[in-house]
C-alpha positions as CSV (number, residue, x, y, z in Angstrom):
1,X,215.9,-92.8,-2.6
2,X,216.6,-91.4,0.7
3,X,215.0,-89.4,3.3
4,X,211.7,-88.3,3.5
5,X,209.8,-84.8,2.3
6,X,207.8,-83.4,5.0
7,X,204.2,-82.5,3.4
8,X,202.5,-79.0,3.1
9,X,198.7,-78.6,2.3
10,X,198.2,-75.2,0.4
11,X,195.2,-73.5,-0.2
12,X,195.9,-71.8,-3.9
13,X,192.6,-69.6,-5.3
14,X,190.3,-71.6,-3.3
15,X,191.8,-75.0,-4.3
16,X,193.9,-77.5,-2.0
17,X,197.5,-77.8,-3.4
18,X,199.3,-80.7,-2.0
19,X,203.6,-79.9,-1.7
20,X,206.4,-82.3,-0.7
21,X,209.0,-80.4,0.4
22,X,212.6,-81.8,1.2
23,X,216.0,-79.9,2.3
24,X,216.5,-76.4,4.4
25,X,214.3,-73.8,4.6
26,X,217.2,-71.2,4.5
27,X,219.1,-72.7,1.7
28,X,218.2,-71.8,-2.4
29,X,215.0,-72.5,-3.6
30,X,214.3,-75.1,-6.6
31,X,210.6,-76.1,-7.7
32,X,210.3,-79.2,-9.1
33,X,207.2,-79.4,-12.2
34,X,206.2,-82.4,-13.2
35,X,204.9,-83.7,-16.0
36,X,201.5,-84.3,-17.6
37,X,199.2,-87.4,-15.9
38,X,202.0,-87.4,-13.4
39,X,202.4,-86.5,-9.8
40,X,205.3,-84.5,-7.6
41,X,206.4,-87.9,-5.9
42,X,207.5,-88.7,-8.9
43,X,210.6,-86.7,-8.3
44,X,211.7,-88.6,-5.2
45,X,215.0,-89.5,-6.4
46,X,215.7,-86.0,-8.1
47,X,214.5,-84.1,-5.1
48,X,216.3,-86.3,-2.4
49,X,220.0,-85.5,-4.3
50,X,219.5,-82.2,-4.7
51,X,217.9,-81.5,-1.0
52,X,221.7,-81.8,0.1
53,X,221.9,-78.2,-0.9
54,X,219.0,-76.5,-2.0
55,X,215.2,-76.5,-0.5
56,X,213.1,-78.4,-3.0
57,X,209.4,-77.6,-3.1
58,X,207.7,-80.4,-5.4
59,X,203.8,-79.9,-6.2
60,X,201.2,-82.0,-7.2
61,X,199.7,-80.0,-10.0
62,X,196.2,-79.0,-9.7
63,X,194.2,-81.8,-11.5
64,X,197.3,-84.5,-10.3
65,X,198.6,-86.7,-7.4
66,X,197.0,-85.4,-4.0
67,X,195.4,-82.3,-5.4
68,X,192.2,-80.7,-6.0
69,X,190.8,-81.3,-9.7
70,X,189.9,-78.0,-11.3
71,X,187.4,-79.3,-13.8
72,X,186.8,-79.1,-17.7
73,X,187.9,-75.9,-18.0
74,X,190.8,-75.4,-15.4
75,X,193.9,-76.9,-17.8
76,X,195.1,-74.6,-19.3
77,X,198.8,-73.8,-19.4
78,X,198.2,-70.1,-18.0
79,X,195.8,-71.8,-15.2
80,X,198.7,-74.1,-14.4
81,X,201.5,-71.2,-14.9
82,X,199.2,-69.1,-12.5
83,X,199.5,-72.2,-9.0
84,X,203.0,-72.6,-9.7
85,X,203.8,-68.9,-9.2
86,X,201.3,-69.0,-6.5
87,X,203.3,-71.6,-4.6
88,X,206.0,-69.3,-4.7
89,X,204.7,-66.7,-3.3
90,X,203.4,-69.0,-0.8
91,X,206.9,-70.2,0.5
92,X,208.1,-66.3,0.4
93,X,210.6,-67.1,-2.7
94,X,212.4,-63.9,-3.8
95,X,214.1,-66.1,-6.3
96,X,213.8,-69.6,-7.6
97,X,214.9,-72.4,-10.1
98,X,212.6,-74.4,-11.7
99,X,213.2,-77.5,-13.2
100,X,210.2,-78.9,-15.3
101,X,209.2,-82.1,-17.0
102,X,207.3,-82.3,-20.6
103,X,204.0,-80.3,-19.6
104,X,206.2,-79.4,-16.5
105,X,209.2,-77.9,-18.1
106,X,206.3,-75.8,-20.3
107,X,204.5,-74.4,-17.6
108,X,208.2,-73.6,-16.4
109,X,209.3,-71.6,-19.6
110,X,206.3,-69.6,-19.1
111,X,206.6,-68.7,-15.7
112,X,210.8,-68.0,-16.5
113,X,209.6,-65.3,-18.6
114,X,206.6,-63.6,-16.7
115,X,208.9,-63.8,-13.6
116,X,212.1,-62.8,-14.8
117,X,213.1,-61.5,-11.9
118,X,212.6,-64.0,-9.6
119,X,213.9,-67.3,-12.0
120,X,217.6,-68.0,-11.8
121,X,217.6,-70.7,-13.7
122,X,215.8,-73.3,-15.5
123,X,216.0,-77.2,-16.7
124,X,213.5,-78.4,-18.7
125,X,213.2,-81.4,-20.0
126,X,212.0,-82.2,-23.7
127,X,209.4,-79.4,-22.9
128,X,209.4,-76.5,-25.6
129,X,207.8,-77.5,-28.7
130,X,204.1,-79.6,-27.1
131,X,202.8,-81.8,-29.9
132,X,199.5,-79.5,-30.2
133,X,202.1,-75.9,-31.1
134,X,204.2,-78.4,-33.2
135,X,201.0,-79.6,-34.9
136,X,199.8,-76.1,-35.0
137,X,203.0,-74.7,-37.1
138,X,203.4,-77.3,-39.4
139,X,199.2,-76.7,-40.5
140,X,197.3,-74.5,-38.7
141,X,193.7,-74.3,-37.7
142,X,191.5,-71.5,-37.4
143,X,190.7,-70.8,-34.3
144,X,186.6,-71.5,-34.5
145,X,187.8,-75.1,-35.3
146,X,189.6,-75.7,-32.4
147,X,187.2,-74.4,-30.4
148,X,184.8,-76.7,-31.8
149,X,187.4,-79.7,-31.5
150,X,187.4,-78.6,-28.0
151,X,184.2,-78.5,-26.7
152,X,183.8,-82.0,-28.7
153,X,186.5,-83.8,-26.8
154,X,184.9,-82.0,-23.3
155,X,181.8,-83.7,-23.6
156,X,183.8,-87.2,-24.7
157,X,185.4,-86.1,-21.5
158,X,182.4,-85.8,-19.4
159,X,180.8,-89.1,-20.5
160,X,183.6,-91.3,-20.1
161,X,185.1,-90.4,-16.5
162,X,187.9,-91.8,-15.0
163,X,188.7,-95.9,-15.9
164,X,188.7,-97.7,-13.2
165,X,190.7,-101.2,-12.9
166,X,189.3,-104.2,-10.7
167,X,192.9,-104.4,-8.7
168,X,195.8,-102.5,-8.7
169,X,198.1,-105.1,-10.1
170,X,196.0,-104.8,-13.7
171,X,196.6,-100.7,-13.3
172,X,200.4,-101.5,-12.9
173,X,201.0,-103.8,-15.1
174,X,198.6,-101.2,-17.5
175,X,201.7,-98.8,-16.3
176,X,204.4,-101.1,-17.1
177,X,203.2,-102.1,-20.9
178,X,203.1,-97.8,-21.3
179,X,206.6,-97.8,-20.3
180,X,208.7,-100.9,-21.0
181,X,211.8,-98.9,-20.8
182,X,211.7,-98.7,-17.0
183,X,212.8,-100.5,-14.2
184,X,209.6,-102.9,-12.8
185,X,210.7,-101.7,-9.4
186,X,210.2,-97.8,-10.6
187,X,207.3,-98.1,-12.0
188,X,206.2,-99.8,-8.9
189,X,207.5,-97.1,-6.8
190,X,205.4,-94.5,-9.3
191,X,202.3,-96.0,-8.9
192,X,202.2,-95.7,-5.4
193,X,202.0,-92.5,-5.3
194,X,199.6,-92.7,-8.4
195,X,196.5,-95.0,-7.9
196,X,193.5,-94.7,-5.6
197,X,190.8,-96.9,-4.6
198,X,187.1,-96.3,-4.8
199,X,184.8,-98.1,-2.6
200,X,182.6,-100.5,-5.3
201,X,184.5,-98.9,-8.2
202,X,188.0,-100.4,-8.2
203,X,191.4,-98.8,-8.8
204,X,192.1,-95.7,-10.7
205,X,195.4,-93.2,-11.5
206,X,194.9,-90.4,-9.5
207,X,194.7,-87.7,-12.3
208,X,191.8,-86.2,-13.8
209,X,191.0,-87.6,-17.3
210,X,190.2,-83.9,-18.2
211,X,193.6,-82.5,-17.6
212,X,194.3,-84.2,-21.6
213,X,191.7,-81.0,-22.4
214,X,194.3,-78.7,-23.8
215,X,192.8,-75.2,-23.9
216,X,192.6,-74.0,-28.1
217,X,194.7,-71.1,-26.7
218,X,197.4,-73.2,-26.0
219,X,198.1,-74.1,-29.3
220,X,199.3,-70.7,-30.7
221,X,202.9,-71.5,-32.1
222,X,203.9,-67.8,-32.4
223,X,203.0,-67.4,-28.6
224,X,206.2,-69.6,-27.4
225,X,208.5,-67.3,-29.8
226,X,207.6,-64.2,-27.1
227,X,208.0,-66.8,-24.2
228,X,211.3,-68.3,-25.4
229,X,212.4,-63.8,-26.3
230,X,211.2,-62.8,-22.8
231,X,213.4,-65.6,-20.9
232,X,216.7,-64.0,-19.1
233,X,217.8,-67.0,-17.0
234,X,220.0,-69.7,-18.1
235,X,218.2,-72.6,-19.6
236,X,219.8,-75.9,-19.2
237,X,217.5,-78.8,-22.2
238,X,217.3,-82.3,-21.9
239,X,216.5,-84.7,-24.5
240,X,215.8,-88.0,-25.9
241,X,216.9,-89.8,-28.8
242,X,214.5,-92.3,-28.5
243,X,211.8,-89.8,-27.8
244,X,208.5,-88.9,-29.7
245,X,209.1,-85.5,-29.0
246,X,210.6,-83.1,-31.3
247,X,213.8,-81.1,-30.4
248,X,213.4,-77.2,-31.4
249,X,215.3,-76.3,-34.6
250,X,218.0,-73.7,-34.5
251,X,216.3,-71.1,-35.2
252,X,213.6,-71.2,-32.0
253,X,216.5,-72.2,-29.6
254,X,218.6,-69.0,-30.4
255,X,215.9,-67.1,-29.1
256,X,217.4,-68.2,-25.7
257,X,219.9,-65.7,-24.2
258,X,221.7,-68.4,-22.2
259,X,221.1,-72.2,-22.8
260,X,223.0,-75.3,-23.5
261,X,220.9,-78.2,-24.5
262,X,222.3,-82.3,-23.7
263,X,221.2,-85.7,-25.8
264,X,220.5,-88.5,-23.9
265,X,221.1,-91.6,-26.5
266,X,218.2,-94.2,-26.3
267,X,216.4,-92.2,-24.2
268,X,212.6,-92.1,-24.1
269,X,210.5,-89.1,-22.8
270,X,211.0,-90.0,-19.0
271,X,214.7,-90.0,-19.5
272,X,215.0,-88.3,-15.7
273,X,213.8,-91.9,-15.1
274,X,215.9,-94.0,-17.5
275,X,219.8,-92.1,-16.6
276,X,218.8,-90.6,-13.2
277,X,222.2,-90.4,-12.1
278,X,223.6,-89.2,-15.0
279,X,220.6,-85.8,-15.1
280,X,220.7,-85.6,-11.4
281,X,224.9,-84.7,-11.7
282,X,223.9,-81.9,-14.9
283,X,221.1,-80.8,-13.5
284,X,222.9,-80.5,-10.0
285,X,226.2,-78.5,-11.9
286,X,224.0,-76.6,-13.6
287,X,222.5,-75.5,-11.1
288,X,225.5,-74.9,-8.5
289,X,227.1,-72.9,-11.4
290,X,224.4,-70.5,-11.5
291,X,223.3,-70.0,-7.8
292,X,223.4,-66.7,-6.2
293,X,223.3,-67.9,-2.9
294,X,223.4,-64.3,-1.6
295,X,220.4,-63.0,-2.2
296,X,217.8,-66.5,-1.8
297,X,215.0,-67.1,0.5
């Protein structure tokens, strides 16, 4: 990594957003989105190669890293959709890439097609089909018994709270057994950004546990068919074959005007973390090839 994001405390609908921002103010915008039980910082080494030409504004998603939680009822992907478009407005974007991970590459689809506009262009990474739509298609569930699911798994929630670790090493090496694909010194360098200490309690990831509460809206299938119609920009995919998440079928990717789509072989879900050089250089053509660098702010 190299060089250092200068920090910017937002205020978004009465909640404190934390930002790390990197690069110009004047060049072309990119947002970075990460991913769920994640954190911005996470992005250091994406955001520090593309800062040599664009201005890269990274949030901590409410509920994540540095920012506010938004309680049991505050995750939902329109909720998150709603900060991230915010944050836009904040930095006076007239237009803006977004480049998303997992949960963050959904929340970017969705704001790609409310803001049409505005997006240029879009990388997400294995983020179209979330288990709980994938679930939903292949057998659905009415929609009384998801609510009911829900509000059962909100009150689990609420009993349980976050775990806490008696020292940080037990939390990393916790980190490290979840993903034995990375580098030891990665995952060091995520958890730094990740854990926090409470007096008499111990160590704890930063996230709310509640953020896991997917809203029963969320799961409508037949709701990411209008998002995928109503997207205009280019749409650049990224996926794993080593990956627990599915890759669209044919049919749901051709309802994408513009998008080209690349394999990574042995790759996991965090495969911006397994072959960073190799998605920093596609993301980074991909995006050169589609700036309009005329009309930015």
């Amino acid at each position: 990594m190299t060089g250092h994001p200068e920090t910017v405390a937002l205020v978004v609908d009465g909640r404190h957003i934390q930002v790390a921002v990197w690069g110009h103010s004047d060049a072309p915008a990119v947002i970075l989105v990460h991913g769920l039980r994640d954190h911005g910082r996470s992005w250091d080494r994406v955001a520090a190669a593309l800062a040599t030409g664009y201005r890269v504004i990274v949030p901590d998603l409410r509920g994540h890293g540095d920012s506010d939680w938004a309680g049991p009822d505050g995750y939902a992907l329109a909720a998150f959709v709603a900060d991230v478009h915010d944050i836009a407005r904040a930095f006076g974007l007239v237009r803006y890439a977004l480049v998303g991970h997992s949960l963050g590459g959904a929340i970017a689809l969705r704001l790609a097609a409310a803001d049409a506009n505005r997006v240029w262009a879009l990388a997400g990474i294995e983020c179209i089909e979330l288990p709980i739509q994938r679930d939903e298609a292949a057998a659905a569930t009415p929609y009384a018994v998801r609510l009911r699911q829900w509000l059962d798994r909100r009150a689990q929630a609420r009993a349980r709270g976050p775990r806490h670790y008696p020292t940080r090493a037990e939390a990393v090496a916790r980190m490290h057994g979840q993903h034995p694909d990375l580098a030891t010194e990665l995952v060091d360098a995520l958890a730094a950004h990740a854990l926090v200490h409470d007096a008499d309690k111990g160590w704890r990831w930063k996230f709310d546990p509640r953020v896991r509460l997917r809203a029963p809206e969320d799961q409508r299938a037949h709701d990411l068919d209008d998002v995928l119609d109503a997207i205009a920009c280019p749409v650049q995919l990224s996926y794993g074959t080593g990956s627990w998440v599915p890759v669209p079928g044919p049919a749901r990717l051709a309802r994408l005007k513009h998008h080209q789509i690349s394999h990574y072989t042995g790759a996991g879900h965090w495969l911006h973390h397994q072959f960073t050089s190799r998605f920093i250089a596609e993301t980074r053509a991909f995006l050169d090839a589609h700036n309009r660098t005329h009309d930015h702010a």
